[in-house]
C-alpha positions as CSV (number, residue, x, y, z in Angstrom):
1,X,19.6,16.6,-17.5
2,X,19.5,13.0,-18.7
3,X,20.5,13.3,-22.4
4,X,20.5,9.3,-23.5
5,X,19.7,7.2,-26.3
6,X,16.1,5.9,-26.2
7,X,16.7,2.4,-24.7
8,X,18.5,4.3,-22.0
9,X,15.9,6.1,-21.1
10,X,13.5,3.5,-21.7
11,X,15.6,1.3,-18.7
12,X,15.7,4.7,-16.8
13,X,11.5,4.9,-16.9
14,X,11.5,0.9,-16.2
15,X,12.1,1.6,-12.8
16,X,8.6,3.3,-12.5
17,X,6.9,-0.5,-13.9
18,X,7.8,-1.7,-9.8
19,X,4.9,0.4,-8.5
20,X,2.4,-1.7,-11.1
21,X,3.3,-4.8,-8.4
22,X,2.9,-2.4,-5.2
23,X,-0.4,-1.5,-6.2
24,X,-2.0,-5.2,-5.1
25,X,0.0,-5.1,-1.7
26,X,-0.2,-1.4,-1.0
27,X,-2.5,-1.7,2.0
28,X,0.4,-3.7,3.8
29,X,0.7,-3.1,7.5
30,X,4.5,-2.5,8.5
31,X,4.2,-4.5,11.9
32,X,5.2,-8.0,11.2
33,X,1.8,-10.3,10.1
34,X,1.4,-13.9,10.4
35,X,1.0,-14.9,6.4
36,X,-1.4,-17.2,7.5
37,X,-3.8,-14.8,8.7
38,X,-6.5,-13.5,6.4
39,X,-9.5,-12.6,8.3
40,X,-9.1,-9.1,7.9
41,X,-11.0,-6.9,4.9
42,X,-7.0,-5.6,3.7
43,X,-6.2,-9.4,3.4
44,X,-9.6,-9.9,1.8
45,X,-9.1,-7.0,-0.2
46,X,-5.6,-8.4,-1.3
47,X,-6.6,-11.5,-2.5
48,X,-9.5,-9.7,-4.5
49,X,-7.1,-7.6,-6.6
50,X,-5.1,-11.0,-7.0
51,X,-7.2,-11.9,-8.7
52,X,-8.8,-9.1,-10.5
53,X,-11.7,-8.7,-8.3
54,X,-12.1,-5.1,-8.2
55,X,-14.9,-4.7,-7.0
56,X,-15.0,-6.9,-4.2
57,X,-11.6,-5.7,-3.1
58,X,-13.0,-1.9,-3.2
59,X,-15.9,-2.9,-1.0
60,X,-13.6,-4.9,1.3
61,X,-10.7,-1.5,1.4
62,X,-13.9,0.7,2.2
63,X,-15.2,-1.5,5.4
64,X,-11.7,-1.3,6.6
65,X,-11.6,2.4,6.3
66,X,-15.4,2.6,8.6
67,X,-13.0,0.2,10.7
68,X,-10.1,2.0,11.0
69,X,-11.1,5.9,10.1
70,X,-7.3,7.4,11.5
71,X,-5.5,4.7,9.5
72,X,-4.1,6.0,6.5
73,X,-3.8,2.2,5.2
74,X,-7.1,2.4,4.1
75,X,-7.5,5.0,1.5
76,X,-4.3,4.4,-0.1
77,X,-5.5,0.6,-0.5
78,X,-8.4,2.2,-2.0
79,X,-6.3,4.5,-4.3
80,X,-4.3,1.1,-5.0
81,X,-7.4,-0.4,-6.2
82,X,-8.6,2.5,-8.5
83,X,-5.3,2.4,-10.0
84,X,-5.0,-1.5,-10.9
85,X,-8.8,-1.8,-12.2
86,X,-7.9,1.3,-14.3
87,X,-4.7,-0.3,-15.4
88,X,-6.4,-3.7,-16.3
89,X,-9.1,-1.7,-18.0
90,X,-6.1,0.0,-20.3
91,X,-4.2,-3.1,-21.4
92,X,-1.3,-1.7,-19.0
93,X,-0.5,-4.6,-17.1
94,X,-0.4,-7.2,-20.0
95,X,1.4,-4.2,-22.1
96,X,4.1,-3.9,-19.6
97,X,5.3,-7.5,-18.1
98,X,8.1,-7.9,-20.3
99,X,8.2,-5.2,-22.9
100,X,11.7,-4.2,-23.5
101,X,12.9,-0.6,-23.0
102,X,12.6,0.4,-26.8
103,X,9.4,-0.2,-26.6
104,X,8.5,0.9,-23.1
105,X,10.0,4.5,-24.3
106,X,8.0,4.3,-27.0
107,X,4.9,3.2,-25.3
108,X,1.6,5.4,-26.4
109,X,0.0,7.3,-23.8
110,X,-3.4,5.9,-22.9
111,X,-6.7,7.8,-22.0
112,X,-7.3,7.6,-18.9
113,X,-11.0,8.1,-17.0
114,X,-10.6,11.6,-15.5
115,X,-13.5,10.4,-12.8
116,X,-11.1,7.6,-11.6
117,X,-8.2,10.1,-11.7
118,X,-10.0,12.6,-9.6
119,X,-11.2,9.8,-7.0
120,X,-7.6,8.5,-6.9
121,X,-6.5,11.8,-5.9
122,X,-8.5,12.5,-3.5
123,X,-7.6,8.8,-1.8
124,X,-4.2,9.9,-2.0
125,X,-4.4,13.1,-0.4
126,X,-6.6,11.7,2.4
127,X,-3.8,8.7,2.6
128,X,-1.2,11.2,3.3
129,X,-3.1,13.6,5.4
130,X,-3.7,11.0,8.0
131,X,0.1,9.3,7.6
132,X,1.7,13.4,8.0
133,X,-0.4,13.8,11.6
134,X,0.8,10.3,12.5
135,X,4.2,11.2,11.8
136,X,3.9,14.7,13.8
137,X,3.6,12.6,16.5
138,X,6.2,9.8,16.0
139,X,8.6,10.2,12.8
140,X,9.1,6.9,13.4
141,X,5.3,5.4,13.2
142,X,5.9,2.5,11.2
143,X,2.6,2.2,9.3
144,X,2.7,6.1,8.5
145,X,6.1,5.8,6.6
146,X,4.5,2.8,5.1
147,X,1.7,4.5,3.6
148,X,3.9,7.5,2.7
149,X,6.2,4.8,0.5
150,X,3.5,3.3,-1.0
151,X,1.5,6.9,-2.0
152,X,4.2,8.1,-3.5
153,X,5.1,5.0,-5.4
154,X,1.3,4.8,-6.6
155,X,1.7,8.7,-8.1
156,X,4.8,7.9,-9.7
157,X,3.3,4.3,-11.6
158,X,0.6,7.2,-12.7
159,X,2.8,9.5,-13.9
160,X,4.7,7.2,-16.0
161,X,2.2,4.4,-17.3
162,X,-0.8,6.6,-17.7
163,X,0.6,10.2,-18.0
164,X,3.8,9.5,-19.5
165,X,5.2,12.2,-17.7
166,X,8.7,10.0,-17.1
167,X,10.5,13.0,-15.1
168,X,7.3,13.8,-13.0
169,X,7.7,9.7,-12.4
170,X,11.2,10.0,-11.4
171,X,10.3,12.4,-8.7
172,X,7.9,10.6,-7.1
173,X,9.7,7.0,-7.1
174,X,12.6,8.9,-5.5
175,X,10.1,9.7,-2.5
176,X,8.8,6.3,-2.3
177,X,12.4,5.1,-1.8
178,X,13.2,7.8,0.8
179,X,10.4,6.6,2.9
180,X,10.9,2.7,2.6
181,X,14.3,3.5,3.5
182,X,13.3,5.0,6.7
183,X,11.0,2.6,7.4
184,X,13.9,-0.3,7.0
185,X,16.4,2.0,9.0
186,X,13.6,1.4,12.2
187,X,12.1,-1.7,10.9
188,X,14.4,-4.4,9.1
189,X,11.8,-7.3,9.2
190,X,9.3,-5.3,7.2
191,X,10.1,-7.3,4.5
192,X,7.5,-5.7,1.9
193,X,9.5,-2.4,2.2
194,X,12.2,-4.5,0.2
195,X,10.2,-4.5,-2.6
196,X,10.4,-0.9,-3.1
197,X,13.9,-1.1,-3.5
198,X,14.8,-4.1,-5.0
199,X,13.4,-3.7,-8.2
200,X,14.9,0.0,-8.1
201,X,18.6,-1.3,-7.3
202,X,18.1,-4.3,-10.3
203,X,17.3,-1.6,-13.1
204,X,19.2,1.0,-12.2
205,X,22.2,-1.5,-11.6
206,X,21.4,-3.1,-15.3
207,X,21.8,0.4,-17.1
208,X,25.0,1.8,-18.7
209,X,27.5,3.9,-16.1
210,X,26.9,7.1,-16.7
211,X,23.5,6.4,-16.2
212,X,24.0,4.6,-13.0
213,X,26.1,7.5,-12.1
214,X,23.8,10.5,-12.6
215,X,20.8,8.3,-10.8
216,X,23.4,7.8,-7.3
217,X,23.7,11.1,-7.3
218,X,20.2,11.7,-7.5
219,X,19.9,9.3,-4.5
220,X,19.1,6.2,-6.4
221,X,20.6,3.1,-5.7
222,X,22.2,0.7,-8.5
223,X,23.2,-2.9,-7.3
224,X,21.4,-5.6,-9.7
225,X,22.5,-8.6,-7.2
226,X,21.5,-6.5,-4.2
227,X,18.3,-5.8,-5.6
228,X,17.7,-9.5,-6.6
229,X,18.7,-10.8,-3.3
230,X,15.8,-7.8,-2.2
231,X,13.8,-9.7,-4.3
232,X,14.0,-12.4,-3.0
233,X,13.9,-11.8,0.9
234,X,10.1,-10.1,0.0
235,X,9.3,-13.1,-2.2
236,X,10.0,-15.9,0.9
237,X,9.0,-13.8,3.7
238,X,7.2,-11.0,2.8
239,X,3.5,-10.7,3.8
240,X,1.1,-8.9,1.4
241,X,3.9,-8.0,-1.0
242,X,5.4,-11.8,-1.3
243,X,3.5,-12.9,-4.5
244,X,4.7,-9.3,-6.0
245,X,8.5,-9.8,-5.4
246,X,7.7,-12.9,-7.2
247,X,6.8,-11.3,-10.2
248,X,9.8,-8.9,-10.1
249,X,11.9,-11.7,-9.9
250,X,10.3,-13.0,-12.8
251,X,10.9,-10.0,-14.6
252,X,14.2,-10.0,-13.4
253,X,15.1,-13.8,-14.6
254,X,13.7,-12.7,-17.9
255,X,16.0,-10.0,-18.7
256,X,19.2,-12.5,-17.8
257,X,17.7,-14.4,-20.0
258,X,17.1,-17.3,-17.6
259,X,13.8,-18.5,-18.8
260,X,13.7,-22.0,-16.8
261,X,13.1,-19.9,-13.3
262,X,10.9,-17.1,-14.7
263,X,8.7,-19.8,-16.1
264,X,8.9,-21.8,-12.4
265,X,7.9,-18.8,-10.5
266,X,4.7,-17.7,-12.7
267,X,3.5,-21.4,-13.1
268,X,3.9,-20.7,-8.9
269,X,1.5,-17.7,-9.2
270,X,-0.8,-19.6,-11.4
271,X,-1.4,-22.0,-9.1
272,X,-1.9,-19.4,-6.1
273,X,-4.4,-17.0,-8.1
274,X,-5.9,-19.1,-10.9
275,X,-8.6,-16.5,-11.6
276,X,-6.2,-13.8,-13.1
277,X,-5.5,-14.6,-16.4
278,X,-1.8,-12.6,-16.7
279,X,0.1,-15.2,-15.4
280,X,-1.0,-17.6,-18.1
281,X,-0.7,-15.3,-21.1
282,X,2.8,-14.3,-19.6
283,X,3.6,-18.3,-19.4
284,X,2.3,-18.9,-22.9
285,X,4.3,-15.3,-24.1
286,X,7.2,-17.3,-22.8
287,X,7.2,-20.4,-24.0
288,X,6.4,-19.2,-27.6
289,X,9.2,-17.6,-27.5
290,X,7.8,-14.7,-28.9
């Protein structure tokens, strides 16, 4: 179907990189949460993957889950966490913060642990079981569609950054959209939703018309201001998601080649998670100039 040159496609296929940045806030609630609470083992959790705490987070996603056994939340926070230690553990993350789309088409594709693989799968499935009864009762549950969104967008960052299989991708980040859209047609204050269409409307919007043609008639969105101004409603008041839009706006300054504000908001993240070392490498990629 998509016949383009390879930086085309490599733009196209940049739309799956968004889901890298959902997999730290995938255990977000849809009901609107205080950001100053962080009592609970998701916030915990959170601020455990922030900071590359793995571990910690896994064992703070799993005493939610004995918590909250109906809540499909929990094992897709645990299929979040899977996904991130095994993207850390491949060099995906650093790989993929600012490559541009030559290389991102013609990224390698890694070897991944086919133990991890089969757990995440199974956290999935589990994820989505317990949204689809929630949703047999309500279609409008709000933490069901949320969990939906973020399952989806967690099989389609596989498919792409660890599979390569870019249409396989495609398909999946096209679900994830459908679901945060219904969760904003019921919910417009459940700001993290925004993120999973923000970054979608920026790179789509940012690619050549016929591309942004074929991809609205697949159902995907293209608006680059839209999906900055997305962005930024996530970034200022977003819950688990917030620190997230901040990186996509990062990204996002970097391709209009406005360096000054990328640089502002990762020296911001710094500051908030000093024990994950991206952000500094990212700031140091940057003001090499490399």
């Amino acid at each position: 179907m998509f016949q383009h040159k390879s930086s085309d496609v490599g733009a196209l296929w940049k739309v799956a990189i968004l889901c890298i940045f959902l997999v730290v806030g995938c255990a977000a609630r849809a009901e609107d949460i205080p950001r100053a609470q962080s009592s609970s083992p998701l916030d915990q959790g959170f601020q455990g993957l922030y900071n590359l705490d793995f571990a910690g987070a896994q064992k703070d996603f799993a005493q939610w889950q004995a918590q909250h056994p109906e809540d499909p939340v929990g094992p897709v926070s645990e299929a979040a966490g899977l996904l991130f230690s095994e993207f850390n553990r491949l060099g995906v993350l650093e790989s993929q913060f600012y490559e541009n789309d030559r290389k991102f088409a013609e990224r390698s594709k890694v070897q991944a642990d086919p133990g991890v693989r089969e757990q995440f799968q199974q956290a999935i499935d589990r994820s989505q079981k317990l949204a689809r009864v929630q949703l047999a009762k309500d279609a409008d549950d709000r933490n069901a569609l949320f969990a939906m969104t973020l399952s989806s967008g967690l099989q389609a960052d596989y498919e792409a950054l660890i599979e390569k299989r870019n249409m396989s991708s495609l398909v999946f980040t096209k679900e994830a959209s459908g679901f945060a859209q219904r969760l904003l047609s019921i919910c417009p204050n459940c700001y993290d939703a925004l993120l999973a269409t923000g970054f979608s409307k920026y790179i789509i919007g940012s690619m050549a018309a016929p591309v942004r043609w074929l991809l609205r008639m697949g159902g995907l969105p293209a608006d680059k201001q839209a999906g900055i101004a997305d962005l930024k409603t996530t970034a200022e008041h977003g819950h688990y998601l917030a620190p997230f839009a901040r990186i996509l706006l990062a990204i996002a300054y970097v391709r209009e080649k406005d360096k000054p504000r990328a640089l502002e908001v990762l020296t911001g993240l710094r500051h908030d998670y000093p024990a994950n070392p991206l952000f500094s490498r990212e700031i140091n990629h940057l003001q090499s100039g490399q």
